[in-house]
C-alpha positions as CSV (number, residue, x, y, z in Angstrom):
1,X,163.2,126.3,118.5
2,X,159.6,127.2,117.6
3,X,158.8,128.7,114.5
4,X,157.3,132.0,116.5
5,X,161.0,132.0,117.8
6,X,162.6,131.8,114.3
7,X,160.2,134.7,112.5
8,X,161.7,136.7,115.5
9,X,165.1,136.2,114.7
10,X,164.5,136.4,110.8
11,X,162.4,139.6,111.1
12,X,165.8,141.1,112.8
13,X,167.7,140.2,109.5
14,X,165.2,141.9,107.2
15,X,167.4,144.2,104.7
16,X,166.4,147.9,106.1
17,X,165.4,149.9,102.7
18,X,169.1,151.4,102.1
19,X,170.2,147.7,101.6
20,X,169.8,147.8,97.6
21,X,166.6,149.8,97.8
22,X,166.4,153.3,96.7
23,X,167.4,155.8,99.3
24,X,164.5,156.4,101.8
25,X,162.4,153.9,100.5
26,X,161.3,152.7,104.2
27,X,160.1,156.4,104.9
28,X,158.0,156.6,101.7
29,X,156.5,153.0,102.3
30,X,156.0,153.8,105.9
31,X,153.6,157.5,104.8
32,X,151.8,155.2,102.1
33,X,151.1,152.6,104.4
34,X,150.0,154.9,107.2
35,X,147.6,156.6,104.4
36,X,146.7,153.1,103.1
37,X,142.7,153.2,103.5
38,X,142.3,149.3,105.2
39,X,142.3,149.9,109.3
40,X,145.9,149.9,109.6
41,X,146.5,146.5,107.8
42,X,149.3,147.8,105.7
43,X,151.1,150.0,108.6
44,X,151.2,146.9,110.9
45,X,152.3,144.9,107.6
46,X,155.6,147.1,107.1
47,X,156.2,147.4,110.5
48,X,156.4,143.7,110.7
49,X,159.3,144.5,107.9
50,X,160.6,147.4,109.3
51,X,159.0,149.3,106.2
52,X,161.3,147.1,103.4
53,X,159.4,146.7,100.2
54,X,157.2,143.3,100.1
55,X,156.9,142.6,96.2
56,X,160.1,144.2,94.3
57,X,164.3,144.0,94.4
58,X,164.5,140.1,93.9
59,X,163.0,137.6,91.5
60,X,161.2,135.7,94.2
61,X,159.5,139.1,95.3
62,X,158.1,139.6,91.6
63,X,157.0,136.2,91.4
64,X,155.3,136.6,94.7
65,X,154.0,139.8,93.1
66,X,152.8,138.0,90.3
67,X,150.9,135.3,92.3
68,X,149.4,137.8,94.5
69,X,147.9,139.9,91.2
70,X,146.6,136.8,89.7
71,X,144.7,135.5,93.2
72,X,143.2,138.6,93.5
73,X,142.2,139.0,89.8
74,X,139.9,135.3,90.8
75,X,138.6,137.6,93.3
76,X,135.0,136.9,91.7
77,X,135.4,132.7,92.3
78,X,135.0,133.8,96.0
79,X,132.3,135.6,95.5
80,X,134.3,139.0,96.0
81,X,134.8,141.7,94.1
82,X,137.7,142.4,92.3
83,X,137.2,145.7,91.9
84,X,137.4,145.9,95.4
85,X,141.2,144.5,94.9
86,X,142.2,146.6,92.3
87,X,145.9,147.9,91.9
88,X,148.8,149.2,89.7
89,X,150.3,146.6,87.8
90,X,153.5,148.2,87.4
91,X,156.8,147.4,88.2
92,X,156.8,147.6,92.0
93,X,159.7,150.0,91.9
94,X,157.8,152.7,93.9
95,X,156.8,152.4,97.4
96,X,153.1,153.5,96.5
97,X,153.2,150.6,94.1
98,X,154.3,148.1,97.1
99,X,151.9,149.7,99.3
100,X,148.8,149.7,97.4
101,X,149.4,145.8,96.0
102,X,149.5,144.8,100.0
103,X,146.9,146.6,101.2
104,X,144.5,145.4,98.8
105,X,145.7,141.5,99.5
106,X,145.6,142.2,102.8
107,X,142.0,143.5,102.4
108,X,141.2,140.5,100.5
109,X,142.8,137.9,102.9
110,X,140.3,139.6,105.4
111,X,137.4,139.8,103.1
112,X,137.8,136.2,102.8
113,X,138.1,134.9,105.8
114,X,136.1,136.9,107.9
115,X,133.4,138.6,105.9
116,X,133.0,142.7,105.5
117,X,132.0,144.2,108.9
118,X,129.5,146.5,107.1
119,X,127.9,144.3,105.4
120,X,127.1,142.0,108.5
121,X,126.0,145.2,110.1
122,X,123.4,145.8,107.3
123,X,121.0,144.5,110.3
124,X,121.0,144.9,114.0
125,X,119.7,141.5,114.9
126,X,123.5,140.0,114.1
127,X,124.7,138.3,117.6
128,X,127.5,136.1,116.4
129,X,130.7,135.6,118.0
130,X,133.3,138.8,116.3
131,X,135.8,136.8,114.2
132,X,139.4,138.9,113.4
133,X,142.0,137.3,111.2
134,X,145.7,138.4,111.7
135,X,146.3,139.2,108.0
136,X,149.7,141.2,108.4
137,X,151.3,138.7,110.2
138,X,149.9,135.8,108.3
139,X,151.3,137.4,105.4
140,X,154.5,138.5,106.7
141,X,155.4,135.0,107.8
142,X,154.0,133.3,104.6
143,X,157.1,135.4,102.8
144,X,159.7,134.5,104.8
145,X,158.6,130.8,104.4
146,X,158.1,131.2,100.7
147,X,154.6,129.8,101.4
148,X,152.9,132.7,99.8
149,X,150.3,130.7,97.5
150,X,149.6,127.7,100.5
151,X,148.8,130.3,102.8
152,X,146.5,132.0,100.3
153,X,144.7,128.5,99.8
154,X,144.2,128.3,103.7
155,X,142.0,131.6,104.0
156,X,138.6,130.8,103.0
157,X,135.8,129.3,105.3
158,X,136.5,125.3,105.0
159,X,132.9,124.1,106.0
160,X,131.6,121.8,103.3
161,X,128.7,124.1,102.7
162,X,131.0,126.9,101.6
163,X,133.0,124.6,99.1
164,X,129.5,123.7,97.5
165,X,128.5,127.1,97.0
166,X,132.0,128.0,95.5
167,X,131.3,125.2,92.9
168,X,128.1,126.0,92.0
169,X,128.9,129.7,91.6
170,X,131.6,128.6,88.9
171,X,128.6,126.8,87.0
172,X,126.1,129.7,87.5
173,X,126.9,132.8,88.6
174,X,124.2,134.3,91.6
175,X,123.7,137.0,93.7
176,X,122.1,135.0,96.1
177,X,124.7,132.5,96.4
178,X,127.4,135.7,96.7
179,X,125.0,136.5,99.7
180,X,125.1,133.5,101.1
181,X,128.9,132.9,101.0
182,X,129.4,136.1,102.8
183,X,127.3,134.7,105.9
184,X,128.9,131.9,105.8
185,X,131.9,133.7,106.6
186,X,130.8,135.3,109.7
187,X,130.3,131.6,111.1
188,X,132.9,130.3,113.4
189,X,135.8,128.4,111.1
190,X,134.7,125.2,113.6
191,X,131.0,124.3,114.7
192,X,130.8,122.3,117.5
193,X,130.4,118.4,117.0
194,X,127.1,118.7,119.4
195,X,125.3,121.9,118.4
196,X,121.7,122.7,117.4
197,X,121.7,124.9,113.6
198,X,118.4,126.0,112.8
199,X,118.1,128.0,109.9
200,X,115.2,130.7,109.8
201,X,114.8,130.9,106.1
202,X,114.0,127.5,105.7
203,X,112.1,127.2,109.1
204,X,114.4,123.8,109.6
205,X,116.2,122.5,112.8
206,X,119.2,120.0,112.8
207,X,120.9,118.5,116.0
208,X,124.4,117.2,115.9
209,X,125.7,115.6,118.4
210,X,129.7,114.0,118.4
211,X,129.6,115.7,114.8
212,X,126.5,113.4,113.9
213,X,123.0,114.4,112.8
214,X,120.8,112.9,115.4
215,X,117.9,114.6,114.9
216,X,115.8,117.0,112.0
217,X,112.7,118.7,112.6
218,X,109.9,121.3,111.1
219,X,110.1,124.6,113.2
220,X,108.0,128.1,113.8
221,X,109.8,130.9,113.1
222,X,109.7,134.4,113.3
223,X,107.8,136.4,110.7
224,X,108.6,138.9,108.1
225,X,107.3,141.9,110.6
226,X,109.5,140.1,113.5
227,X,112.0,138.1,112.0
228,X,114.0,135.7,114.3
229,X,117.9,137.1,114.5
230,X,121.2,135.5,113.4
231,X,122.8,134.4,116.6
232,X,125.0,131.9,118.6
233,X,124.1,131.3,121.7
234,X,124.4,128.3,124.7
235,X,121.3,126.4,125.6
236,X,121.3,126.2,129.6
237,X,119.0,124.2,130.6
238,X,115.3,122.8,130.0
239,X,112.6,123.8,131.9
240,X,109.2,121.5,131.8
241,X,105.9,123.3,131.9
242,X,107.0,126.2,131.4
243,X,104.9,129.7,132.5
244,X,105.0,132.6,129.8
245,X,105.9,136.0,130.7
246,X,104.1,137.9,128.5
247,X,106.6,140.7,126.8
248,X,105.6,144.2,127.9
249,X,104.7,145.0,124.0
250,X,102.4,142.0,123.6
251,X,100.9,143.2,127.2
252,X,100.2,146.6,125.7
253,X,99.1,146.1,122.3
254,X,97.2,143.1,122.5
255,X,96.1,141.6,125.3
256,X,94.7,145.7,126.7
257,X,92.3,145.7,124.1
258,X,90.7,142.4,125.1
259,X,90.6,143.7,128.6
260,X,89.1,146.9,128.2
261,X,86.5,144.3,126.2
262,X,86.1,141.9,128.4
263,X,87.5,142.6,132.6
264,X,88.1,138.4,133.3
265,X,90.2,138.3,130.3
266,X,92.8,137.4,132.3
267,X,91.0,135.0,134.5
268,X,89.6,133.1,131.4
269,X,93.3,132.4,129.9
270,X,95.0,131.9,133.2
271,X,96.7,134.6,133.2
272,X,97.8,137.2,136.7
273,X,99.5,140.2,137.4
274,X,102.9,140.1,138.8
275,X,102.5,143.5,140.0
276,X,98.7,144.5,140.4
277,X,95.8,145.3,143.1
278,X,97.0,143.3,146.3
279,X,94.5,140.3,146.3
280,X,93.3,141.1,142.7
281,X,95.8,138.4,140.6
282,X,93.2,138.9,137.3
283,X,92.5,142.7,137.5
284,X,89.2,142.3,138.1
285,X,89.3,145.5,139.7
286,X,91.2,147.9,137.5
287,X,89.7,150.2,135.2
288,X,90.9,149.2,132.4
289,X,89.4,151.7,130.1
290,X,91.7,154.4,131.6
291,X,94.9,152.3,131.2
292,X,97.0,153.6,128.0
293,X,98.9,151.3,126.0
294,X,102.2,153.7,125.9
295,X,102.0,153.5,129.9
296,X,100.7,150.1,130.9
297,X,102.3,149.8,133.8
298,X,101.3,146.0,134.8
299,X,103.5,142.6,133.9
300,X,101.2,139.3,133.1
301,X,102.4,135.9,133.7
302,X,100.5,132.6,132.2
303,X,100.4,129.7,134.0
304,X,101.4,126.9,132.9
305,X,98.4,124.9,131.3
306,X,97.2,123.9,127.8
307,X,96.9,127.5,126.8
308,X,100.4,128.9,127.1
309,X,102.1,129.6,124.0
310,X,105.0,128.0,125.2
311,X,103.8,124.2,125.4
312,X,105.1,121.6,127.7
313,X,108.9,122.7,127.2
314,X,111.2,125.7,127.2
315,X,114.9,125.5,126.0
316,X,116.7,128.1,127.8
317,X,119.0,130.4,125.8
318,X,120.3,133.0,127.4
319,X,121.0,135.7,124.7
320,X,120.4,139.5,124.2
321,X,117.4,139.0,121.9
322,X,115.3,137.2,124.7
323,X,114.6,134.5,122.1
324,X,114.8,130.5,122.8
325,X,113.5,127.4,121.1
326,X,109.9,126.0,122.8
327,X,107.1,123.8,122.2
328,X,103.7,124.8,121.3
329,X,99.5,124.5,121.9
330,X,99.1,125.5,118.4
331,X,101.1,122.6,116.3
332,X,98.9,123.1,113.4
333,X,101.5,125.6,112.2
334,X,103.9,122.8,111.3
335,X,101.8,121.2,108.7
336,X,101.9,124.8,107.0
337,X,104.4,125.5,104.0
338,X,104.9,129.0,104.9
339,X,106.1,128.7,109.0
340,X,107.2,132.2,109.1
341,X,104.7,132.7,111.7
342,X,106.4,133.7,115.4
343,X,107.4,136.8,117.6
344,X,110.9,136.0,116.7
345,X,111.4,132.6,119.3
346,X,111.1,129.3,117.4
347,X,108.7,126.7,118.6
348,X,110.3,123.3,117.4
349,X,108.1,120.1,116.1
350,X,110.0,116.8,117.7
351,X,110.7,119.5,120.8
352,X,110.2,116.0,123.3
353,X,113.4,114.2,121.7
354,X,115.4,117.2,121.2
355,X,114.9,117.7,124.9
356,X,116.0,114.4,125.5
357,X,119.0,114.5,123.1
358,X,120.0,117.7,125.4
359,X,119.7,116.3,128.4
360,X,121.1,112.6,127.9
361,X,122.5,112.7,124.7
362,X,119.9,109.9,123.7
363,X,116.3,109.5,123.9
364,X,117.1,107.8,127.6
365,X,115.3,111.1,129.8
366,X,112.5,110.9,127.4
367,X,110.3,108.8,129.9
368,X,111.8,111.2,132.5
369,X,110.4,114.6,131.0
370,X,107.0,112.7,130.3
371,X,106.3,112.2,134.3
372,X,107.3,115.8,134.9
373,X,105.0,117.2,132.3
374,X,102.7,115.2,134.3
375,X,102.9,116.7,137.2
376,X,101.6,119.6,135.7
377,X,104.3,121.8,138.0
378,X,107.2,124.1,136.5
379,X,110.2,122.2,136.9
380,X,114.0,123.1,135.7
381,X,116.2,120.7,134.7
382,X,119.5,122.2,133.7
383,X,122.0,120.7,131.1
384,X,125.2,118.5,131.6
385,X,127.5,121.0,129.7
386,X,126.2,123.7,127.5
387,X,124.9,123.5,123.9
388,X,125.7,125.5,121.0
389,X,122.9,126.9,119.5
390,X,123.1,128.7,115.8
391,X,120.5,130.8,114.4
392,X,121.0,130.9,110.6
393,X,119.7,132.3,107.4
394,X,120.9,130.4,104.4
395,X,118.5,130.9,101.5
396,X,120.7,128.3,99.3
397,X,121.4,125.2,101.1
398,X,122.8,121.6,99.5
399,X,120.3,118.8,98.9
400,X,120.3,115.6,97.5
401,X,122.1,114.4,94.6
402,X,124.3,117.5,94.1
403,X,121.5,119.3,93.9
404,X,120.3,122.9,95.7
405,X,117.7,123.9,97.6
406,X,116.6,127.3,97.4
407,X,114.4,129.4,100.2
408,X,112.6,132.5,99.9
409,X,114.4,135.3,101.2
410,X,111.7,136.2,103.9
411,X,113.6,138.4,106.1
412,X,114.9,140.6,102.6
413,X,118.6,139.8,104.1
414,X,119.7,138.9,100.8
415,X,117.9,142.0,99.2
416,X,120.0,144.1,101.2
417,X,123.4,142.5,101.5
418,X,123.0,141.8,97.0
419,X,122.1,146.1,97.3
420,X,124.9,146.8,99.3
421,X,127.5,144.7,97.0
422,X,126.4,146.4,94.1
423,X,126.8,149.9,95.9
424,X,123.6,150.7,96.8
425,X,123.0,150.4,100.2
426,X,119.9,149.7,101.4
427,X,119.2,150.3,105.1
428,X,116.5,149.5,107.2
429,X,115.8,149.7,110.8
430,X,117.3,146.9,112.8
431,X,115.1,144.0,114.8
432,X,115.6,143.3,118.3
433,X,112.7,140.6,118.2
434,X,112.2,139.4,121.7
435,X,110.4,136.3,122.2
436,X,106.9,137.6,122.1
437,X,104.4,134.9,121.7
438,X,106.9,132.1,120.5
């Protein structure tokens, strides 16, 4: 018999509220759980009991009580609030009693686990996988095991990362490590043993393959006026000399003014129309003077060539943001301490072994893309299976010797989350950066 099987059959043999409970106890628990102000936690929680009270009527329930009061009263060693937790700390003879001391460890458990939705909403330019945590039921089936403070020790994030924030929170308490412990949370409770993580704030890329670093690297990243998002996403494929679409924004904004300066702009930079005078690819022929930036109404393409923005390689990433990880013809940048420099896209410094690593899991294709970025042609090579791809923000990460490394919170994503903790929300206008020059 599974143990899904046996909750059935003990949640059948759950006392109904006139067994030893005050008369119409169920129907008070079942209005205070309906009113309870966490999405319906606590209503799904009592129907799971068919509305019998969770922490009162037996010594085991009080002790239960007890343990639950005390874990949410070290609220703060999570980097929570316990404010945020707070209930009676009566006897737990009233159903409003039983209710509130539920819904708030069920809030919790969530909290925990998962992160606060509007806190990871604070900015548009979130595109991580949703994460949901069945708190009711977890809850419901650690009292019936009697497992109430293991299951309460299995909630948080378990990435190393997280534990050594946790610790170093207990030494020295910080905002900025509180922030930081809440995005962890919105991460998926298992990365990938082959995945790419670059983090944005410290403009740093990591491979991992087989759960291995294989491969660091200096990046570009997107600036403070178009700051690169927070994503997941798959790379698909890599394509070799690559030709750059330029983004309709960059087409108006930028590259218009050097026309109406100069008519064999786009000729000079090898750059077309997709869509202009038949048999006039550079526009030699438009008036450019007349066009208006709020309705340009023509799509460039640049070749491929040592002038595209986009280098010798392209990682495809298919996502919502249009941003992806590329080389670069201005690898200055790298040397720079401050590489907060991009559109949004991340132009990566060891892009030729990453590429390789993608491909063949080794440097083994390296010799391979070399005589294709030879050729001097656009070629697309897609990948074996697909690869994760994380776009982080951690301003606090672990270094050597025990020690932490701090970034400058370039984006203001701490700013806001720390502003929104304390009850001030702070609210900006969300990015959508698309992957303008790289």
């Amino acid at each position: 018999m599974t143990w899904r099987s046996i909750f059935v059959a003990v949640l059948l043999l759950l006392p109904q509220a006139s067994s030893g409970q005050p008369e119409g106890i169920a129907d008070q628990i079942r209005e205070n759980a309906i009113t309870a102000d966490d999405s319906g936690a606590a209503r799904r929680f009592y129907e799971l009991r068919n509305n019998a009270p969770a922490w009162g009527g037996t010594a085991a329930a009080k002790a239960n009580a007890k343990l639950a009061m005390a874990v949410l009263a070290r609220a703060a060693e999570e980097g929570l609030d316990p404010d945020r937790y707070g209930v009676y700390t009566g006897s737990w003879s009233q159903a409003s009693d039983d209710v509130a001391l539920s819904s708030a460890l069920l809030r919790y458990m969530s909290d925990l686990a998962v992160g606060r939705a509007e806190l990871r909403d604070l900015d548009r330019d979130v595109g991580l996988p949703a994460r949901s945590i069945d708190a009711p039921l977890l809850l419901q089936e650690a009292l019936l095991q009697g497992e109430l403070a293991r299951m309460l020790t299995t909630v948080a994030p378990k990435h190393p990362e997280y534990a050594i924030l946790k610790a170093a929170l207990a030494k020295a308490p910080s905002d900025t490590l509180i922030a930081n412990m809440e995005r962890w949370r919105w991460i998926p409770p298992h990365l990938e043993p082959d995945r790419i993580m670059v983090n944005t704030a410290a403009a740093a890329l990591q491979m991992w393959l087989g759960g291995k670093l294989v491969l660091t690297s200096r990046v570009v990243v997107g600036s403070r006026e178009n700051p690169s998002p927070i994503l997941r996403a798959e790379g698909a494929g890599i394509t070799v000399n690559p030709a750059w679409t330029v983004p309709h924004s960059i087409a108006a904004k930028e590259i218009l003014p050097k026309l109406k300066a100069s008519r064999t702009y786009l000729q000079k930079h090898d750059m077309v129309l997709l869509d202009g005078p038949a048999g006039d690819p550079y526009g030699l022929t438009v008036n450019w003077r007349a066009v208006r930036a709020r309705t340009f109404p023509y799509r460039i393409r640049q070749r491929p060539g040592p002038r595209n923005p986009l280098g010798q390689i392209k990682v495809e990433l298919p996502n919502r943001f249009d941003v992806y990880l590329h080389d670069t013809s201005a690898r200055v940048a790298f040397a720079k301490e401050d590489r907060h420099l991009s559109h949004g896209c991340v132009r990566v410094e060891q892009i030729l072994p990453l590429a390789s690593y993608a491909l063949s899991a080794g440097p083994d294709t390296l010799d391979e893309i070399t005589a294709l970025i030879g050729t001097g042609q656009t070629h697309y090579v897609p990948l074996q299976k697909r690869l994760p791809v994380y776009f982080v923000y951690w301003t606090v990460t672990p270094g050597l010797d025990n020690n932490l490394n701090v970034h400058q919170d370039v984006y203001g994503r701490d700013q806001r989350l720390i502003a929104a903790l304390h009850a001030k929300p702070l609210r900006v206008a969300g990015n959508s950066p698309a992957c303008l020059r790289g």
